[in-house]
C-alpha positions in Angstrom: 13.0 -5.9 -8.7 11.0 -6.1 -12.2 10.1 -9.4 -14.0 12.9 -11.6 -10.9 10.7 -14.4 -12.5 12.4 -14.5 -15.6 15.7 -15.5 -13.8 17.2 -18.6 -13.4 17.7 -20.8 -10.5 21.2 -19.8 -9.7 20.4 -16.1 -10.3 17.3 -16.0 -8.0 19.7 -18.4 -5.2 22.3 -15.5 -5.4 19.5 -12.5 -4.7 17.6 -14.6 -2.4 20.9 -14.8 -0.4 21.7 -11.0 -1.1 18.2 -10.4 0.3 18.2 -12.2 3.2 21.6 -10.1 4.1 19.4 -6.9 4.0 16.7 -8.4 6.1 18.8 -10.0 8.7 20.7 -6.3 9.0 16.9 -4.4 9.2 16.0 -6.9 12.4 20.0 -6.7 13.8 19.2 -2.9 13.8 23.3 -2.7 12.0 24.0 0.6 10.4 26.0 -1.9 7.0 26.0 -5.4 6.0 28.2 -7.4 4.0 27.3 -9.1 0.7 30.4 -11.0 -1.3 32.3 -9.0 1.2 31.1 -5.4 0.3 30.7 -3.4 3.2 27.6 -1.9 2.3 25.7 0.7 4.0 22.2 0.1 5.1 19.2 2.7 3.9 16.3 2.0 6.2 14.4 4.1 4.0 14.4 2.3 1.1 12.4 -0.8 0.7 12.1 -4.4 -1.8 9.4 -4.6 -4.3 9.5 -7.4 -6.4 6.9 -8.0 -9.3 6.5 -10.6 -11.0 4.1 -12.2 -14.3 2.4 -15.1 -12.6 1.3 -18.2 -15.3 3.1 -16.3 -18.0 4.8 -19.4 -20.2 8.9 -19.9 -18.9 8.3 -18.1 -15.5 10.9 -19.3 -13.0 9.2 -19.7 -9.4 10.8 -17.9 -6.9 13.0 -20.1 -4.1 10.8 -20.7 -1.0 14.1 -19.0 1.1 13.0 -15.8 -0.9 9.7 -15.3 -1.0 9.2 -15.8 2.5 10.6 -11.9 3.0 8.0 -10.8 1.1 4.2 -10.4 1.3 1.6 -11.3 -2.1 -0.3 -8.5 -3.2 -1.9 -8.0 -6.6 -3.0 -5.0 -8.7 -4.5 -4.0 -12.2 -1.9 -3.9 -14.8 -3.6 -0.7 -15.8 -3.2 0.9 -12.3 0.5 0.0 -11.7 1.8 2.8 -13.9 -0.2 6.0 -12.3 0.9 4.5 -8.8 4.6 4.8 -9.8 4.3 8.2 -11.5 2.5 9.2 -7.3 5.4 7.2 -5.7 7.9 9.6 -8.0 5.8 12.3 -6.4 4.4 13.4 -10.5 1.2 14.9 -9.2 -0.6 15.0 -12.7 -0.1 10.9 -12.6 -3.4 10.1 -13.7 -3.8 12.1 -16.5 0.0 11.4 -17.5 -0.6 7.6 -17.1 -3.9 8.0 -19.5 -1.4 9.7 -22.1 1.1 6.9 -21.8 -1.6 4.0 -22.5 -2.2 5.6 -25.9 1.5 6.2 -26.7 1.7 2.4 -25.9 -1.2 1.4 -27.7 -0.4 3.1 -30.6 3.3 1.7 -30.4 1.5 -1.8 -30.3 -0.5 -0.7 -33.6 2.8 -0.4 -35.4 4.9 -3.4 -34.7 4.7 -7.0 -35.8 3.8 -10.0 -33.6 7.1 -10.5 -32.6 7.7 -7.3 -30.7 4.7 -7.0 -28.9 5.9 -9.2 -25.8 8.5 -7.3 -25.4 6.3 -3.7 -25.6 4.2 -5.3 -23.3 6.7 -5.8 -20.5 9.1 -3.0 -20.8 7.3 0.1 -22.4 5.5 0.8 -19.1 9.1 0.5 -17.3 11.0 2.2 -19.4 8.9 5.2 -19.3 8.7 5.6 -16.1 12.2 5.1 -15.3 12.6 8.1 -17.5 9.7 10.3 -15.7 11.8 11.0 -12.6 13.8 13.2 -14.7 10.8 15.5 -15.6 9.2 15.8 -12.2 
C-alpha cells in the first residue's frame, strides 16, 4: 500500500477495517474471509507492506487500530527501488536501479517546480510497476 498516508480519515478507517479482516482470517487459519460481504479467498502467500512519507507537510497519521498489524522499519530512499526490481526477481537490479536514478534525475532537470513533487513520489513507482513486464 504506497503513500496510505496521503488518505483521509474515513479512507484509512475503511482499510484499517479491510485489514484487520485479513489478519483475523491469517490467525483463524480460514481458507476466505468476507469484506462488505465479498467472499474472498485468502492467499497466505502474499503479504501487506505499507509505506509511507513520515513529516512530509499534509500527511494523514495512520489510525492506531491499523498500524498495530504492522511493524516500523525504515530504508534509504535510494535503496528502495533495487530491492523491488530483487523482490520482482530482475537479477541485474542494481545496475538497472543506477540507470533509473539518472532517467529520473534527468526527468527532474526538465520540469518546472510544480512537477517535481509529483516525480519525486511516483517516477520510482511507476517504473517499477512496469519492470515486471520485462523480467
Amino acid at each position: 500500500l504506497d503513500g496510505l498516508d496521503c488518505l483521509n480519515k474515513q479512507i484509512l478507517s475503511a482499510v484499517s477495517s479491510h485489514v484487520k479482516a485479513i489478519f483475523d482470517a491469517i490467525h483463524a487459519d480460514e481458507p476466505s474471509f468476507f469484506v462488505e460481504g465479498n467472499l474472498i479467498k485468502l492467499d497466505k502467500s502474499c503479504g501487506i507492506f505499507i509505506t509511507l512519507s513520515p513529516g512530509t507537510k499534509g500527511r494523514t497519521q495512520l489510525p492506531n487500530n491499523l498500524k498495530v498489524h504492522f511493524r516500523p522499519i525504515s530504508m534509504p530512499q535510494s535503496d528502495y527501488g533495487e530491492v523491488v526490481m530483487f523482490s520482482m526477481g530482475l537479477t541485474d537490479a542494481t545496475r538497472l536501479h543506477k540507470k533509473i536514478q539518472c532517467a529520473k534525475r534527468m526527468a527532474l532537470e526538465q520540469t518546472s517546480q510544480a512537477w517535481r513533487g509529483y516525480i519525486q513520489a511516483r517516477f520510482l513507482s511507476l517504473v517499477l510497476n512496469n519492470c515486471s513486464e520485462f523480467k
